[in-house]
Legacy VTK file of the C-alpha trace (Angstrom):
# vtk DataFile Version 3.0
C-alpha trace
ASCII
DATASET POLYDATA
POINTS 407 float
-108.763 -42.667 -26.390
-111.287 -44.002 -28.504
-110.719 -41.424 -31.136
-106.789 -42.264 -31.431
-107.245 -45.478 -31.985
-109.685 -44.905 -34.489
-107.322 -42.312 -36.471
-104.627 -45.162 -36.875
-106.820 -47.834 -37.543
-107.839 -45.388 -40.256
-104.125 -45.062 -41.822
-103.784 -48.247 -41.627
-106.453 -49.245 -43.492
-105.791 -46.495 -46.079
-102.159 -47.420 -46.430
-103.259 -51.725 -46.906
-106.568 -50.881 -49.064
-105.256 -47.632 -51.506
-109.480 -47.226 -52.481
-110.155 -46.608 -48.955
-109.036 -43.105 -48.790
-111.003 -41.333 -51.717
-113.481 -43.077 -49.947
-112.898 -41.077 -46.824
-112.445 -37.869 -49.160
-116.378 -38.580 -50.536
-117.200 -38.352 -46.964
-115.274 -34.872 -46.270
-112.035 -36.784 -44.027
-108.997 -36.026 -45.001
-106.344 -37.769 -43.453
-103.630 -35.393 -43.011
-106.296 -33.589 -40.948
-107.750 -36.484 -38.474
-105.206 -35.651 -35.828
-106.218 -31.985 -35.238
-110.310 -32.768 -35.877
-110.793 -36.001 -35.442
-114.229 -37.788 -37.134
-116.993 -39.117 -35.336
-117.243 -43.211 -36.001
-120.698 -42.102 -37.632
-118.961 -40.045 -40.482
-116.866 -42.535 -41.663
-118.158 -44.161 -45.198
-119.916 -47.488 -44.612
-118.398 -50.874 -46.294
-121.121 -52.654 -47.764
-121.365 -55.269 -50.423
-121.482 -53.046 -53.150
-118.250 -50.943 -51.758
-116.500 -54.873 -51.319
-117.437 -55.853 -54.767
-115.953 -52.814 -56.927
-113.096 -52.542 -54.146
-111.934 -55.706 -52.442
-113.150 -58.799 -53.964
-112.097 -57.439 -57.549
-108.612 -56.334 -56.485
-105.238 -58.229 -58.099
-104.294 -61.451 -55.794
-101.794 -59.727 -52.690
-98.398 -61.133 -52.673
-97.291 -60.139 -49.054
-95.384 -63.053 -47.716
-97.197 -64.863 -44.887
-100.524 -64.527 -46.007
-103.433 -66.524 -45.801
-106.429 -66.624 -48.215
-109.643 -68.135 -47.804
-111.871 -68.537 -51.142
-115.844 -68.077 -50.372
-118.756 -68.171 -52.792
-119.213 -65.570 -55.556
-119.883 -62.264 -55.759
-123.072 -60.754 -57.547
-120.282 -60.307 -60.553
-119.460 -63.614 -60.347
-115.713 -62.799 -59.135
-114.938 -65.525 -56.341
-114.367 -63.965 -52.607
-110.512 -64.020 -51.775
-110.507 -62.980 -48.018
-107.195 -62.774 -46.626
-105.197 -62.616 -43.366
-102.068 -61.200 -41.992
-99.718 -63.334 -40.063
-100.798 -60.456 -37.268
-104.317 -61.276 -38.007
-104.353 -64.821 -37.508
-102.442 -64.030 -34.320
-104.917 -61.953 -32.799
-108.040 -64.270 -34.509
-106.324 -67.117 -32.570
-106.272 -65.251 -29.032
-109.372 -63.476 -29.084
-110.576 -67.445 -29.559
-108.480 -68.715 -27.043
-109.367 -66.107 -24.711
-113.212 -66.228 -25.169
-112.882 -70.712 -24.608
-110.672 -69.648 -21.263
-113.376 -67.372 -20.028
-115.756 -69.821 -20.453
-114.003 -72.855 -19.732
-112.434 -71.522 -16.682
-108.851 -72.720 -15.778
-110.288 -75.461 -13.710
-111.931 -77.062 -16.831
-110.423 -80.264 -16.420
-110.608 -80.852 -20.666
-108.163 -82.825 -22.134
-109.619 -84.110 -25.449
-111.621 -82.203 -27.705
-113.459 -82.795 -31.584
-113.516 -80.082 -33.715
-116.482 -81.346 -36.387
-116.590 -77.712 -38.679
-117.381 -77.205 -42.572
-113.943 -75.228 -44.079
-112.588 -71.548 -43.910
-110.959 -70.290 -41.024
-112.754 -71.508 -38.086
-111.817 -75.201 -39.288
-108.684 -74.444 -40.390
-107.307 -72.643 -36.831
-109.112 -75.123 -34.510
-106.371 -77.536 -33.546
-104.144 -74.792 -32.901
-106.710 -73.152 -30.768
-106.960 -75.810 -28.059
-103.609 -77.081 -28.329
-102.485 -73.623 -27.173
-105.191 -74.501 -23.910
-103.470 -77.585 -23.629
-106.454 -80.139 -24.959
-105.399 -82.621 -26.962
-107.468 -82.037 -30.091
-108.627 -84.081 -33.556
-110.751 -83.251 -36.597
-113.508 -84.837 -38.563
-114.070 -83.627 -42.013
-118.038 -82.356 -42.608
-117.989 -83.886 -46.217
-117.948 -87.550 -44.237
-121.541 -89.321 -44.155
-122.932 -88.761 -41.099
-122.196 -92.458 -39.561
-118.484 -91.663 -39.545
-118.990 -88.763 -37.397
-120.658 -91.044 -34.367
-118.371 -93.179 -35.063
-115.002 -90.734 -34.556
-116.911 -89.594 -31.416
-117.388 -92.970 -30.135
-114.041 -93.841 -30.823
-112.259 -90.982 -29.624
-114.505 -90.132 -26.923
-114.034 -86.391 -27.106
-115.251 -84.444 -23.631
-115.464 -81.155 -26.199
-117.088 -80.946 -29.302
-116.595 -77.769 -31.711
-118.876 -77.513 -34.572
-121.813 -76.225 -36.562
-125.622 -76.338 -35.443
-126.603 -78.268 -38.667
-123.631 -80.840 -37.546
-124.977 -81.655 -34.506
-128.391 -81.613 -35.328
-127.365 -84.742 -37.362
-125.088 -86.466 -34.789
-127.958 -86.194 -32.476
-130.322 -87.633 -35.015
-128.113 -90.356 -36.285
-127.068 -91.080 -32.409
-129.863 -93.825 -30.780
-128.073 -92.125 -27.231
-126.461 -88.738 -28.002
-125.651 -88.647 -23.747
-123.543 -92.070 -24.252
-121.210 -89.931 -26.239
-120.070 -88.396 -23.112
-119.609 -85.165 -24.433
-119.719 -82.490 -21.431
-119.083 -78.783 -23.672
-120.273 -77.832 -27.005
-118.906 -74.493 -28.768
-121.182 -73.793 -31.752
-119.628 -71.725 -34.363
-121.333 -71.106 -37.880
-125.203 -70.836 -37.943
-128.162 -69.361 -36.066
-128.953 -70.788 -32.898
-131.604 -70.304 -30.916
-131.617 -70.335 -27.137
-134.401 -73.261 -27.326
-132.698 -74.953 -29.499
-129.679 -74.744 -27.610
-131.869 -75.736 -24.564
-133.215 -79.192 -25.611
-129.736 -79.837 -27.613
-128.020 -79.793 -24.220
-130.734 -81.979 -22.934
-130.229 -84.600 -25.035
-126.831 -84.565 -25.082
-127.043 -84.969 -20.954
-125.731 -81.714 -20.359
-126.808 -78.070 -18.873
-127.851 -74.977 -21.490
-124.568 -73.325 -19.564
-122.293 -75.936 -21.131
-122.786 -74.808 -24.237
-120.946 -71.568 -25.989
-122.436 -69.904 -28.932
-119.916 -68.392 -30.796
-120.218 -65.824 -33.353
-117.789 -64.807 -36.274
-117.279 -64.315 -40.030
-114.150 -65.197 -41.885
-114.462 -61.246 -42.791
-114.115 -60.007 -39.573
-112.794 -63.397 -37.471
-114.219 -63.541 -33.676
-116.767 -61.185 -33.297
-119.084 -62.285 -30.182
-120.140 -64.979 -27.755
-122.384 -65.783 -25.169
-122.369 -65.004 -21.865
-124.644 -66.925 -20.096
-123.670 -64.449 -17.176
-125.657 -61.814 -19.013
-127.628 -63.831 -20.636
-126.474 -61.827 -24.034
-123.652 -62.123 -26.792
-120.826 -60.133 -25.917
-118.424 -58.271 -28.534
-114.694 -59.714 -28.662
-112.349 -56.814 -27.142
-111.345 -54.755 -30.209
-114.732 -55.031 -32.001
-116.823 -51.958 -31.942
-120.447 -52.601 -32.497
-123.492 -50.255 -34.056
-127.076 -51.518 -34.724
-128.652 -49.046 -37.739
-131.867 -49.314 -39.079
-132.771 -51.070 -42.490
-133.910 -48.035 -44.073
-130.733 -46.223 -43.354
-129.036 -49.577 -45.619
-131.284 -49.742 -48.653
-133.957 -52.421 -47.073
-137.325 -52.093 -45.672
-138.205 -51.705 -42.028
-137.284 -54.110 -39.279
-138.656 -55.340 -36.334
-138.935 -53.933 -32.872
-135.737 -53.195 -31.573
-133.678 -54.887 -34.564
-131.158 -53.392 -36.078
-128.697 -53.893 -39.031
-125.146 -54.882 -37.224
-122.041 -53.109 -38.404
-118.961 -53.757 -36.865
-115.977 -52.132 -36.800
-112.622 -53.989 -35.350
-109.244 -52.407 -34.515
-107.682 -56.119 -35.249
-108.256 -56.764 -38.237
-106.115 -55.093 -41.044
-106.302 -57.190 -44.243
-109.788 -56.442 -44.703
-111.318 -53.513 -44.381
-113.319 -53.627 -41.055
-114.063 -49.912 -40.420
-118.113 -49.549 -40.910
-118.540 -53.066 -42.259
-121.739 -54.045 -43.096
-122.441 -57.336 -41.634
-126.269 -57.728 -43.455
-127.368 -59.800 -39.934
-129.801 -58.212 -37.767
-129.500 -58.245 -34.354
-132.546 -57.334 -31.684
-131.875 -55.320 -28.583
-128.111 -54.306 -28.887
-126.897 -52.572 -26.095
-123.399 -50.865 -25.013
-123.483 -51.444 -21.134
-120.223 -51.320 -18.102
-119.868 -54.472 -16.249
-117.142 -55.282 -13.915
-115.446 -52.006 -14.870
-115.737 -52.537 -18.874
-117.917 -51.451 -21.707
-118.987 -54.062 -23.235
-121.179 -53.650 -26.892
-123.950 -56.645 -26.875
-127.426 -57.582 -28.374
-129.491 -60.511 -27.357
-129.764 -62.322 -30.623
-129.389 -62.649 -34.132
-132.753 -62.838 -35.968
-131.520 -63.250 -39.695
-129.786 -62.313 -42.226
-131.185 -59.291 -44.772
-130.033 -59.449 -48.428
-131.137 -58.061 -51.988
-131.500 -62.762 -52.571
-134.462 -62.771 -49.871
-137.396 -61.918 -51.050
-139.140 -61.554 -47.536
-135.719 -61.864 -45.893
-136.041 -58.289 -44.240
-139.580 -59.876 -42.132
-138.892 -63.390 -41.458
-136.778 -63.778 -38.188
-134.900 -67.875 -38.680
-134.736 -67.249 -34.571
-138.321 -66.723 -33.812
-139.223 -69.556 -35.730
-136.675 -71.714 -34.052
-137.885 -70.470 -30.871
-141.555 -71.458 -31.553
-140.767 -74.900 -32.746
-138.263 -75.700 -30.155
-140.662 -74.901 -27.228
-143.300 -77.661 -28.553
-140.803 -80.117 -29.832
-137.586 -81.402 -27.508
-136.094 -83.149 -31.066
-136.967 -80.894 -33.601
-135.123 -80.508 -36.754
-136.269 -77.561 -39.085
-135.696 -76.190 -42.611
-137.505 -73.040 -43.261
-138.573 -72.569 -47.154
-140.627 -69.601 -49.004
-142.307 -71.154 -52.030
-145.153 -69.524 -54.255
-145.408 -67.049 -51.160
-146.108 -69.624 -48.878
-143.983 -70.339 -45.423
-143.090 -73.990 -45.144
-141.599 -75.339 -41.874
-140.041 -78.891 -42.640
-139.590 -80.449 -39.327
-138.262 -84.236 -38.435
-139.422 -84.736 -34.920
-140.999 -88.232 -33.041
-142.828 -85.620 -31.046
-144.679 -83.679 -34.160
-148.889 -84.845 -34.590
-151.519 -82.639 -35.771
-152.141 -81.428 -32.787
-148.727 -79.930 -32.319
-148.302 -78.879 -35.781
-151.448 -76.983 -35.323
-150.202 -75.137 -31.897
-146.778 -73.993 -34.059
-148.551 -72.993 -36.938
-150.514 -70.139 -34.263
-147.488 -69.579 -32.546
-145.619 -68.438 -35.960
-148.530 -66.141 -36.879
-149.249 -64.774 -33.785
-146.270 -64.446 -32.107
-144.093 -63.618 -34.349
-145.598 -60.299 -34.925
-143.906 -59.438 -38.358
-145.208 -62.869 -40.173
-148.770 -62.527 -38.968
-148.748 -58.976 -40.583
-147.449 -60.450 -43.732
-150.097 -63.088 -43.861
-152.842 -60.279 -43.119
-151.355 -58.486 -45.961
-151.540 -61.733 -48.775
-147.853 -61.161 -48.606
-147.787 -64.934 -47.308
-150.989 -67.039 -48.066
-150.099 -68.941 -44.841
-148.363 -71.416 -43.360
-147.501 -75.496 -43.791
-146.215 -77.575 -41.730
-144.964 -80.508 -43.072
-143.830 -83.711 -41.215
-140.491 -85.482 -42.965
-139.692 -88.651 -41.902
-135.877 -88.894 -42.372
-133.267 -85.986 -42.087
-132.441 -86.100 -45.934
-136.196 -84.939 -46.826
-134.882 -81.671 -45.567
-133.779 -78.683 -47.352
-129.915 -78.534 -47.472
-126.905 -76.751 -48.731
-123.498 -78.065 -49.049
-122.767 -77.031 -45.322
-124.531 -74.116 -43.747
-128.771 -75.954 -43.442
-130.189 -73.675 -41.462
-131.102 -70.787 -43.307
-133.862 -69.710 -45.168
-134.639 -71.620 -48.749
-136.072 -70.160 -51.948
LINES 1 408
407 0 1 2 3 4 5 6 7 8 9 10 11 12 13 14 15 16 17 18 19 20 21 22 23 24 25 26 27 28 29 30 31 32 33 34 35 36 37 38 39 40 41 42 43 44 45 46 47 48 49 50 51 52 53 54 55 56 57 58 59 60 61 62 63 64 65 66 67 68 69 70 71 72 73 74 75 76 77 78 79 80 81 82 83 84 85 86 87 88 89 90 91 92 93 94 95 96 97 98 99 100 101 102 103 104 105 106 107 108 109 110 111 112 113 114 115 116 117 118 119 120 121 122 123 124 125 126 127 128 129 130 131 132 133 134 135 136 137 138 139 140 141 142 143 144 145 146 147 148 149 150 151 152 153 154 155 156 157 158 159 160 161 162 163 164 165 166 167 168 169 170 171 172 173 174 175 176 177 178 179 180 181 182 183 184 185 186 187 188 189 190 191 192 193 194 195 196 197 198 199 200 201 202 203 204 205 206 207 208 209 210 211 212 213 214 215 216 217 218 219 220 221 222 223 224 225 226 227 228 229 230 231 232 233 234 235 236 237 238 239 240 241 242 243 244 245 246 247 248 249 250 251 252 253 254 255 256 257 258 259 260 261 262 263 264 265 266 267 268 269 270 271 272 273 274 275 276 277 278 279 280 281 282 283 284 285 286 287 288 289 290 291 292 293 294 295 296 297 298 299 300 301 302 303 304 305 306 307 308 309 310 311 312 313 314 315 316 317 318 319 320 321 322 323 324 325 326 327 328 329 330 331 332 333 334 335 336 337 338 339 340 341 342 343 344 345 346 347 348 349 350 351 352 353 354 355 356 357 358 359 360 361 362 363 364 365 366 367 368 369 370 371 372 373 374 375 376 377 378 379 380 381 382 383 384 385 386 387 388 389 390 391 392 393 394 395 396 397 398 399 400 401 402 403 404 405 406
């Protein structure tokens, strides 16, 4: 069945994105042919930023009525990102979200006011909708407000679900004196690594189990791809998202880390971009297509980073192992990660972080984190700082998305 679907996902694709098919000729698939010998997944071309960038960011602006575009950062030629979506693909964006909140939620859930606190692009922009159609009453806070006016739109609105970004909360919980009095009993997390420590002593302070929050995963390329199951204790792939993990050396970059693997997803909702093979440049560990409960399901157990040609050591250092080694010393901790003259610097604000702790994370990075010790052995890294900041604005930052890694 598999096989079908595939074969009109490919015409499809071919008949929205006209480059496709002489890309599916370079790779010997001819599509007047798939029917009677159909191609493995495997031979199909893969669509990587170099294939987006001469095909699909550069392409004239569509004029389809209905559409929706969402502008992203520049490309390596400067060209700004126009990503755009079908009425059909905001549909089916829209209930794979719904359906993933349900399955979490449970119809039970008892929810009947929830926050959505998100940068912009098309997790912000579909939100309300999204929990209106569960029947919560929903509002939104803009992330360009200071900081204060988010506790304060909590406070005042008293929210029992908050929807946002790691970074987001890291700074409500700062800027909170009593993150619990918020009341807040589920968190979805959209946007940004994190870590299942992290997520651990977040919950904690908010007054709340690591179960009530979801970690979501998507990209405005794709739209839903995964969440959590804390059932499984892995992220699961959205139905109608098929999954491969290849190695770095098959993509252009260097070697990666036991059991890590390049993601590349392919999705059978998504028409308006070209999400056959794509290339997602984050690296997952441990991915894994298992049956449960009379499904296959494609999942991996985390996402370590992100690999790109702007990362100079971006194909070693794993943002989640880091997390994970900071978070188990330090309940509060918030981190920046920064590479400078081939040193690693962990920023961290924390009431919890003396010498003696910074000491004990400063091991636990180089030798735990297998990849990073190697690096220092090499003179790769000359070693590792940590450095105490006292206030959250003594951290590295970008405009929305803070926890990444900084050059």
């Amino acid at each position: 069945m598999m096989e079908w679907k595939l074969n009109d996902q490919l015409r499809h694709i071919a008949r929205l994105h006209p480059w496709y098919e002489p890309l599916l000729r370079l790779s010997g698939i001819t599509l007047s042919e798939i029917d009677r010998s159909p191609p493995a997944l495997s031979q199909l071309p893969l669509i990587d930023t170099e294939a987006l960038e001469r095909h699909y960011y550069g392409q004239a602006e569509r004029t389809e009525s209905g559409l929706s575009v969402y502008r992203t950062s520049g490309t390596s030629t400067g060209i700004r990102k126009a990503i755009y979506y079908s009425p059909e693909d905001d549909r089916r964006y829209i209930e794979a979200k719904t359906a993933s909140y349900l399955n979490w939620l449970g119809n039970d859930h008892g929810i009947t006011r929830a926050m959505a606190d998100l940068g912009t692009g098309h997790a912000a922009s579909t939100a309300i909708a999204i929990f209106r159609d569960l029947g919560i009453e929903a509002e939104a806070i803009p992330f360009t407000a200071p900081v204060e006016e988010h506790v304060a739109r909590l406070a005042l609105y008293g929210p029992q679900l908050l929807y946002t970004m790691p970074s987001i909360l890291e700074a409500i919980a700062d800027a909170h004196p009593s993150p619990r009095s918020l009341r807040i009993r589920k968190i979805i997390l959209v946007g940004e690594l994190a870590s299942a420590e992290w997520q651990a002593n977040m919950a904690a302070r908010f007054g709340i189990g690591a179960s009530d929050v979801l970690d979501t995963y998507g990209s405005i390329e794709v739209g839903a791809i995964a969440a959590f199951s804390h059932e499984l204790g892995r992220y699961v792939l959205s139905e109608d998202v098929y999954g491969e993990s290849l190695p770095g050396e098959m993509l252009g970059y260097g070697p990666l880390g036991p059991g890590e693997g390049v993601l590349v997803l392919t999705s059978f909702s998504r028409t308006l971009f070209p999400a056959v093979r794509y290339v997602t440049c984050d690296v997952v560990r441990d991915f894994r297509i298992m049956a449960h409960e009379g499904r296959t399901l494609h999942t991996f157990a985390c996402i370590t980073k992100r690999i790109g040609p702007e990362l100079k050591h971006g194909e070693k250092i794993s943002l989640y192992d880091i997390e994970e080694a900071v978070n188990r010393h330090l309940r509060d901790a918030l981190l920046r990660v920064r590479v400078e003259s081939n040193k690693l610097r962990l920023y961290i604000k924390s009431s919890q972080l003396d010498e003696r702790t910074a000491a004990a994370i400063r091991y636990d990075v180089e030798h735990q984190i297998g990849d990073i010790g190697m690096m220092i052995r090499n003179r790769l890294l000359q070693g590792i700082e940590v450095i105490h900041v006292s206030g959250r604005d003594q951290l590295p930052a970008g405009a929305v998305k803070a926890k990444k890694l900084y050059q």
